[in-house]
C-alpha positions as CSV (number, residue, x, y, z in Angstrom):
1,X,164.1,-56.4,18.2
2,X,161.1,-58.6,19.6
3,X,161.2,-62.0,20.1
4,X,159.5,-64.8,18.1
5,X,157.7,-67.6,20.7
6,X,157.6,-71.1,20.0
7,X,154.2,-72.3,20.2
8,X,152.0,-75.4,19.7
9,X,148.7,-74.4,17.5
10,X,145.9,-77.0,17.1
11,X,143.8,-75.5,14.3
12,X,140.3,-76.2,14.2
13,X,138.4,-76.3,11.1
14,X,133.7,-76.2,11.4
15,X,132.9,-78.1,7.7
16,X,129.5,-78.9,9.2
17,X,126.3,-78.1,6.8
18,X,126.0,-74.4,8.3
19,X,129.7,-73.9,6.8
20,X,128.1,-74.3,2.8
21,X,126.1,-71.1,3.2
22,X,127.3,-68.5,0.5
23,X,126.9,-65.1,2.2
24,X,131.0,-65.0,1.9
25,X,132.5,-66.0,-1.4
26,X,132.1,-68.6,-2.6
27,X,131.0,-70.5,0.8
28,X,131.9,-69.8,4.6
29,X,134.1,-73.2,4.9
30,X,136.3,-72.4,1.6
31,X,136.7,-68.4,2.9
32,X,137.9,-70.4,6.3
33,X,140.2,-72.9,4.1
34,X,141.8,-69.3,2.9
35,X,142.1,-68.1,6.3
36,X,144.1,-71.5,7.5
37,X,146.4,-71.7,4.2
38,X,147.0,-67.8,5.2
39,X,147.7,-68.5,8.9
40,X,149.9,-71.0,8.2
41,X,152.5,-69.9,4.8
42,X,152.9,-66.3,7.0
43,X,154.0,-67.8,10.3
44,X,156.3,-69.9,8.0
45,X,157.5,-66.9,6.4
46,X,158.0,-64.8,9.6
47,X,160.0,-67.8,11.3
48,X,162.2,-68.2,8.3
49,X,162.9,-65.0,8.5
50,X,163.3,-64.2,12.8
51,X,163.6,-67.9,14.0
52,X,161.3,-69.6,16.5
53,X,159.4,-73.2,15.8
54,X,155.5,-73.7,15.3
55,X,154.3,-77.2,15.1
56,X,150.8,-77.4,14.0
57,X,148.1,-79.9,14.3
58,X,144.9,-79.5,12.3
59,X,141.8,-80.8,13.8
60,X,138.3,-81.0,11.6
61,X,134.9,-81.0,12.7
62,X,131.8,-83.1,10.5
63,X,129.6,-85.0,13.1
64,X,132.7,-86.5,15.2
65,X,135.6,-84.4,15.0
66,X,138.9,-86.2,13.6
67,X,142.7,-85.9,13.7
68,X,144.6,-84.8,10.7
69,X,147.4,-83.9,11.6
70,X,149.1,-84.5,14.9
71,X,151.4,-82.0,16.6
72,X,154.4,-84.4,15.9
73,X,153.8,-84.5,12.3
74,X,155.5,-81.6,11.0
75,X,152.7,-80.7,8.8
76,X,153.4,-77.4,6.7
77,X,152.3,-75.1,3.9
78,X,151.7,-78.1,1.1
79,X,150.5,-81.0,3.2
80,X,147.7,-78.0,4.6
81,X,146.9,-77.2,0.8
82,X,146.6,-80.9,-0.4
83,X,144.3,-81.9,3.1
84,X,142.1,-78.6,2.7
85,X,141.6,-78.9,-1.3
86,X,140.0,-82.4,-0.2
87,X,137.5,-81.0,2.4
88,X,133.4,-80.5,1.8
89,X,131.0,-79.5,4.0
90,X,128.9,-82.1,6.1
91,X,127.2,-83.4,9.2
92,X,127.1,-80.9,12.5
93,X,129.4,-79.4,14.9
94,X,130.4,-81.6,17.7
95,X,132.6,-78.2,19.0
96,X,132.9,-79.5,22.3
97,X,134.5,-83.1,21.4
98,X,136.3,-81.0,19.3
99,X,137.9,-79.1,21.8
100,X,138.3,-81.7,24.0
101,X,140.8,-83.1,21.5
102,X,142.6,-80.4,20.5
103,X,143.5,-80.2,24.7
104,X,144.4,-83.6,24.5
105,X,147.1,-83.2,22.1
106,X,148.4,-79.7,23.2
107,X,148.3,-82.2,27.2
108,X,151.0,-84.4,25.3
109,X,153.0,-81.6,24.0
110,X,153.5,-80.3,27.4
111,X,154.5,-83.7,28.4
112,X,157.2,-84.0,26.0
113,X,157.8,-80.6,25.6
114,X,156.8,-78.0,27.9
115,X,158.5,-74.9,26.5
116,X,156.0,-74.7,23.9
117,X,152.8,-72.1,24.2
118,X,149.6,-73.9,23.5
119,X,146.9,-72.4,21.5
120,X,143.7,-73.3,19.8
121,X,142.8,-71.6,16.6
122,X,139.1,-71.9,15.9
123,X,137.6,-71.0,12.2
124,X,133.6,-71.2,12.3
125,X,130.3,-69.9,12.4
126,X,129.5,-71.0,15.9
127,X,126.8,-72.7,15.1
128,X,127.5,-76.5,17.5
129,X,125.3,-79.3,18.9
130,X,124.9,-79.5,22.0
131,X,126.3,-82.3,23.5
132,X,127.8,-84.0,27.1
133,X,131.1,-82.4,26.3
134,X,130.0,-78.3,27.0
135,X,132.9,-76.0,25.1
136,X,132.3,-73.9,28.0
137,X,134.0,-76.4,30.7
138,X,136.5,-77.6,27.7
139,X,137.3,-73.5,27.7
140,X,137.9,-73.7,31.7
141,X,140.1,-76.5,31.6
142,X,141.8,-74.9,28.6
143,X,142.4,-71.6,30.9
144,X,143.6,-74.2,33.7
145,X,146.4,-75.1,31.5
146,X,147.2,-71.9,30.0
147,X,146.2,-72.4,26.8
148,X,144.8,-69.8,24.4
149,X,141.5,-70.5,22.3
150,X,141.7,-67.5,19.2
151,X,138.9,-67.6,17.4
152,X,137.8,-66.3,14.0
153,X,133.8,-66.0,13.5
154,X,132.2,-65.8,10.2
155,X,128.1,-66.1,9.8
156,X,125.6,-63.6,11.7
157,X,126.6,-63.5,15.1
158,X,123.9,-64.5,17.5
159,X,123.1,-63.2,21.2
160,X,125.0,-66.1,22.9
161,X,128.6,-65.8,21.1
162,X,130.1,-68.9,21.4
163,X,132.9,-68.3,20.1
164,X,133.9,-64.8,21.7
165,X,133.3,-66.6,25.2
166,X,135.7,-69.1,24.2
167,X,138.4,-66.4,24.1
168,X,137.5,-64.6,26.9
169,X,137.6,-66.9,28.8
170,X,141.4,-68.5,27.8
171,X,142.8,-64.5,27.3
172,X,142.7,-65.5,23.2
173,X,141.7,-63.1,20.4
174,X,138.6,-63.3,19.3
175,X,137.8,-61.7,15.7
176,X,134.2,-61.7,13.6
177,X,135.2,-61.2,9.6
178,X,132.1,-60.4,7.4
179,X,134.1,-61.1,4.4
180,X,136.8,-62.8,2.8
181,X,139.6,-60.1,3.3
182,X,138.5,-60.2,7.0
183,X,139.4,-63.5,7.7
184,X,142.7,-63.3,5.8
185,X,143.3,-59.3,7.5
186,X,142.6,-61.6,11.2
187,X,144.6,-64.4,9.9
188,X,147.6,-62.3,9.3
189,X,147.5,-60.7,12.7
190,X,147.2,-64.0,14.5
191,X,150.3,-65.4,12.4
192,X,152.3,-62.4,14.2
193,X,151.0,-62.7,17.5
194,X,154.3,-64.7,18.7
195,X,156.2,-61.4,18.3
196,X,156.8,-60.3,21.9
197,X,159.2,-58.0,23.2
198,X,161.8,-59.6,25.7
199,X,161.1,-59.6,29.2
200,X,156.8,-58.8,28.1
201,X,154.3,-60.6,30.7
202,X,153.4,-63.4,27.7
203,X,157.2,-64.8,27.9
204,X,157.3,-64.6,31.8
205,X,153.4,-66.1,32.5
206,X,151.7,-67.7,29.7
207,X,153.6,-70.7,30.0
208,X,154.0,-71.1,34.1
209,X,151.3,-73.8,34.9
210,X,150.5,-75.0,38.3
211,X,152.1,-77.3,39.9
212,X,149.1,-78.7,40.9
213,X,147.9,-78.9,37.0
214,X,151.2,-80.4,36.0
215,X,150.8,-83.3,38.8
216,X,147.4,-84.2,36.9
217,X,148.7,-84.5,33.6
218,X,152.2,-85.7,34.3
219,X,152.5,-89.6,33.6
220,X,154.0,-92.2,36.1
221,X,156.7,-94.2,36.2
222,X,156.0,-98.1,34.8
223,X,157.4,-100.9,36.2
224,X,158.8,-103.5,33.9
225,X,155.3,-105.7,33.2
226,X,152.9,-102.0,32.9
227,X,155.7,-101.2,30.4
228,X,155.3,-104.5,28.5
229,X,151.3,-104.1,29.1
230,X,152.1,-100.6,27.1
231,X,152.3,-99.3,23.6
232,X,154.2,-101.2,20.8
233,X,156.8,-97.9,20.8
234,X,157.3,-98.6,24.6
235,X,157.7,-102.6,24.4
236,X,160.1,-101.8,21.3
237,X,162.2,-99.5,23.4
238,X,162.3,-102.3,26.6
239,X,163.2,-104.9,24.1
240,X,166.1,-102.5,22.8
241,X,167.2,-102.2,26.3
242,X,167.3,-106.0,27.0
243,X,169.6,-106.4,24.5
244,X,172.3,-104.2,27.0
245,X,173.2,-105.4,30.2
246,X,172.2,-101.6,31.2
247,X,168.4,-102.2,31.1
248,X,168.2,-103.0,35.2
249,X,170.5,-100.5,35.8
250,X,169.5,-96.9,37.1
251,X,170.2,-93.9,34.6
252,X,170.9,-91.5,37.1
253,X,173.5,-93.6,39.7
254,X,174.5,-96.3,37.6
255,X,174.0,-98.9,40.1
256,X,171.4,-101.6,40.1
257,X,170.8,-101.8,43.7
258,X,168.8,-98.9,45.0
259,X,171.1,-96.3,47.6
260,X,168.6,-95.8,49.9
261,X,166.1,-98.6,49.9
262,X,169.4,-100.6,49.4
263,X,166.8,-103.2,47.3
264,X,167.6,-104.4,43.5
265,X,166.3,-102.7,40.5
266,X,163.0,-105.8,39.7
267,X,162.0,-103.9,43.5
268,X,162.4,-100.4,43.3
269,X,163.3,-99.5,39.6
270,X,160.6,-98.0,37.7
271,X,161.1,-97.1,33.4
272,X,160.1,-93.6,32.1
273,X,157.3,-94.1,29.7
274,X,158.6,-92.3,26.9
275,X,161.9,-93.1,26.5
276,X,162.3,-96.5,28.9
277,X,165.4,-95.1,30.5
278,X,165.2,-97.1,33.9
279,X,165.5,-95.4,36.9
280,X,165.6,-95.8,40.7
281,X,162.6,-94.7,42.3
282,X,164.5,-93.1,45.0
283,X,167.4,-91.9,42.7
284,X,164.2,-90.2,40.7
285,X,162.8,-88.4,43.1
286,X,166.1,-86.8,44.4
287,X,166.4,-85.3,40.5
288,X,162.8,-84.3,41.1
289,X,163.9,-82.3,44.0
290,X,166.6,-81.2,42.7
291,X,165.1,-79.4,39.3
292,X,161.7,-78.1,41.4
293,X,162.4,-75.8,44.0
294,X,159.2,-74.7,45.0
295,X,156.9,-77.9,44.8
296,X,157.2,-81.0,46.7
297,X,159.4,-82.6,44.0
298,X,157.1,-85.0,43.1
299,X,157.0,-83.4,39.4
300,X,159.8,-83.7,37.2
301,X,161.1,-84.4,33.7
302,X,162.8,-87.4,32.4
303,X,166.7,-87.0,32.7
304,X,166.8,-88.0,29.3
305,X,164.0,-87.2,27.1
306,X,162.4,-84.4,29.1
307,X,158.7,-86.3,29.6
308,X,157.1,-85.0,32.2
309,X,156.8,-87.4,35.1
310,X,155.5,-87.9,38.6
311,X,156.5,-89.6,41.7
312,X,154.5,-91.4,44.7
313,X,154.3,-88.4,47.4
314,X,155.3,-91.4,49.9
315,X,158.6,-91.5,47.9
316,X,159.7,-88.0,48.2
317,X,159.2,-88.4,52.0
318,X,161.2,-92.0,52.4
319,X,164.3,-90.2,50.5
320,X,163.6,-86.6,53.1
321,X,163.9,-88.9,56.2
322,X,166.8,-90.8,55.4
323,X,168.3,-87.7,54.9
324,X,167.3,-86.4,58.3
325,X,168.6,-89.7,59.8
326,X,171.8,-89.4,57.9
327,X,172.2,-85.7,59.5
328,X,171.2,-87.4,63.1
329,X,174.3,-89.7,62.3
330,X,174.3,-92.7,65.2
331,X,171.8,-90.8,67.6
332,X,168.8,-92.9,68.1
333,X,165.3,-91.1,67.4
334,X,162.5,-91.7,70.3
335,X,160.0,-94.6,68.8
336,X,156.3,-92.8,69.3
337,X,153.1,-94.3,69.2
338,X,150.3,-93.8,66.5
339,X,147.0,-95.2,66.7
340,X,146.2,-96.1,63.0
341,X,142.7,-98.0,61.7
342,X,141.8,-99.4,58.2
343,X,139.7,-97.2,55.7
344,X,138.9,-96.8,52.0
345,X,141.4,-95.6,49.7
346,X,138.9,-93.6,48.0
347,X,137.8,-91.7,50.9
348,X,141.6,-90.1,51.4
349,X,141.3,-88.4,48.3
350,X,144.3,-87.3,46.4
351,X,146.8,-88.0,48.9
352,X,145.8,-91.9,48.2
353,X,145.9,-91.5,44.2
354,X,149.3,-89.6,44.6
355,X,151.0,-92.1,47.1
356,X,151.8,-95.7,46.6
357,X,152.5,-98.2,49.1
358,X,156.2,-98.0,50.8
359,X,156.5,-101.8,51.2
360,X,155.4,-102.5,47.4
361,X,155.9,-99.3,46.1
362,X,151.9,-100.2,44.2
363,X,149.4,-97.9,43.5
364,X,145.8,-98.4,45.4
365,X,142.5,-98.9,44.2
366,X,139.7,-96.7,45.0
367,X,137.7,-99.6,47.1
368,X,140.8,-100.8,49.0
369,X,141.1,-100.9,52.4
370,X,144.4,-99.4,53.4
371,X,146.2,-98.1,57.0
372,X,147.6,-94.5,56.4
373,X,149.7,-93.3,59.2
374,X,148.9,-91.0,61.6
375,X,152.3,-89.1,62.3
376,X,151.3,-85.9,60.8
377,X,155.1,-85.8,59.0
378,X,154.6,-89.2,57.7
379,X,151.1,-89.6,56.4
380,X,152.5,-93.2,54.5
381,X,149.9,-95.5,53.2
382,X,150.0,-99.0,53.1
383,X,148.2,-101.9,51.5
384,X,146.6,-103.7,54.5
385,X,148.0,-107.0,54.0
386,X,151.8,-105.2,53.7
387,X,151.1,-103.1,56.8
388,X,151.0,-106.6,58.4
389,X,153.9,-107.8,57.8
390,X,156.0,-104.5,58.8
391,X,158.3,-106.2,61.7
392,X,156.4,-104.8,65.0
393,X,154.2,-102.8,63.0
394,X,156.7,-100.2,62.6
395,X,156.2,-97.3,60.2
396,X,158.6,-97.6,57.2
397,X,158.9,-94.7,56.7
398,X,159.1,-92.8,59.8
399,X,160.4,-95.6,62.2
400,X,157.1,-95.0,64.4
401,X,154.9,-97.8,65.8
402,X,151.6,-98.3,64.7
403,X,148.8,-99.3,66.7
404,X,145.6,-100.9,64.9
405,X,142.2,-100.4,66.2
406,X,138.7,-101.5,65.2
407,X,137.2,-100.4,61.8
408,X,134.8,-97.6,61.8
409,X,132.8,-97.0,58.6
């Protein structure tokens, strides 16, 4: 018996003026509404029946495209009929703001979710404004992150079709429906396209994204003031937390002081941003490792609510050498000599907006002059005025010396 796959489906709906036109009865937008009402009681009705989950967001497009419902708000069958009943046409077709949102929440249900496939289902006539936000680079960074754009076409269909490129280009299904039954016959189809047989290339692939993708949209960890600079939902938790005598204790050793850095929790404990379970930044990154076995283990999900997080690269190698040195035992490593010299953040790329400083564990700004270490194991970057006060200059985190020349621009 196939399989039923959970997915995440942002639907979109076009009511812009183009939608009003009566060549399908008795307008394109209220043959659409029918489509979406379809869509959405039949993939009820076939999970009911074979199990798997569908959360569905709902999306709709006059002029500036706006939010419905979100993917956390367990919209169904009832709350879709009362929303669409409501709906007239209007305004124009901002279609790339519109997918630019729809990514946006389908970014946060792989944050908190990440078992989920994400889809876009698309009901219009193609017809869109121009705008900065081009549908075709919305559709590229849709494909980055695996998800699927279906869409289902009504109106004439012009030479440059919009919306079949959109599919292409995402491995959606694309469909063109000259009349009503069309839209409900492709509407139908769609609802069982999470039927897969086990072990079929959509369960093993659809959902694998990069690791590389994942470090983009992962969120970091938050020390205890960006957590109180953060959302009410995020202050609420900390204050919940305070009330324990747990809150500056890690959640994954149960000590306060850190077992590697051997500092307190105000130094080196960090809060996930989801839940506020504290953890050790060190203590973190060994779970990252631990659950990522082909990345750098600078990726990972909260021990406790599953968010996914990210870590400092310059963590992941602090915790790697001291377990080297532990291995070494007593034996004393050779001190070597690196010739370091300042430069702009910016100008180290990635490797400065993934890393934070080992002496503060901060983050760096993109005009800051920092020292980055030139032991090509180590690669640590510091905040100039911390690098001056390592004892000796002495790397951190590889025990190296480093020797400061003149700035070069």
């Amino acid at each position: 018996m196939p399989d039923m796959i959970s997915e995440s489906v942002v639907i979109i709906l076009d009511a812009s003026r183009s939608m009003h036109r009566s060549d399908y009865s008795p307008n394109r937008l209220e043959a659409c509404k029918q489509g979406i009402l379809n869509f959405v009681s039949s993939r009820v009705e076939n999970e009911a029946a074979m199990g798997g989950t569908t959360t569905f967001s709902f999306i709709l497009i006059k002029n500036d495209p706006k939010m419905i419902f979100d993917i956390f708000d367990g919209a169904k069958f009832d709350e879709f009929l009362e929303v669409l009943n409501k709906i007239k046409c209007g305004g124009v077709n901002f279609l790339g703001e519109a997918l630019g949102m729809a990514i946006k929440v389908l970014i946060e249900d792989i944050r908190t979710n990440g078992a989920r496939v994400p889809r876009i289902l698309l009901f219009s006539d193609g017809k869109y404004k121009n705008t900065q936000i081009d549908p075709m680079k919305m559709a590229k960074l849709a494909q980055q992150l695996t998800m699927h754009i279906d869409t289902i076409r009504v109106g004439d269909v012009e030479h440059f079709n919009i919306m079949k490129r959109l599919s292409e280009n995402t491995e959606g299904k694309y469909y063109y429906s000259n009349n009503v039954q069309g839209i409900l016959s492709a509407s139908t189809d769609l609802a069982q396209s999470n039927f897969e047989a086990p072990g079929s290339s959509y369960q093993k692939g659809k959902i694998e994204i990069s690791n590389a993708v994942l470090k983009k949209i992962a969120k970091p960890l938050l020390t205890e003031g960006e957590m109180n600079k953060g959302s009410n939902d995020q202050k609420e938790v900390l204050a919940r937390l305070r009330g324990t005598k747990e809150y500056n204790k890690c959640s994954i050793c149960f000590q306060s002081d850190d077992p590697i850095s051997k500092t307190g929790f105000r130094i080196s404990g960090r809060y996930c941003p989801n839940c506020a379970q504290p953890m050790h930044l060190s203590c973190a990154s060994m779970w990252a490792k631990s659950q990522d076995k082909t990345g750098d283990g600078t990726v990972f999900r909260c021990v406790h609510c599953l968010y996914l997080l990210k870590l400092p690269a310059s963590i992941q190698t602090a915790v790697r050498m001291h377990s080297e040195s532990k291995k070494r035992g007593v034996k004393q490593k050779e001190v070597q000599t690196f010739s370091v010299k300042p430069i702009i953040a910016k100008k180290l790329g990635d490797i400065a907006l993934y890393s934070a400083c080992p002496v503060c564990n901060g983050i760096f700004e993109e005009d800051e002059t920092v020292i980055k270490c030139s032991n090509p194991s180590c690669k640590a970057i510091y905040h100039m005025n911390h690098f001056e006060q390592l004892p000796n200059h002495i790397c951190k985190l590889c025990g190296n010396k480093l020797v400061k020349i003149l700035f070069e621009e």
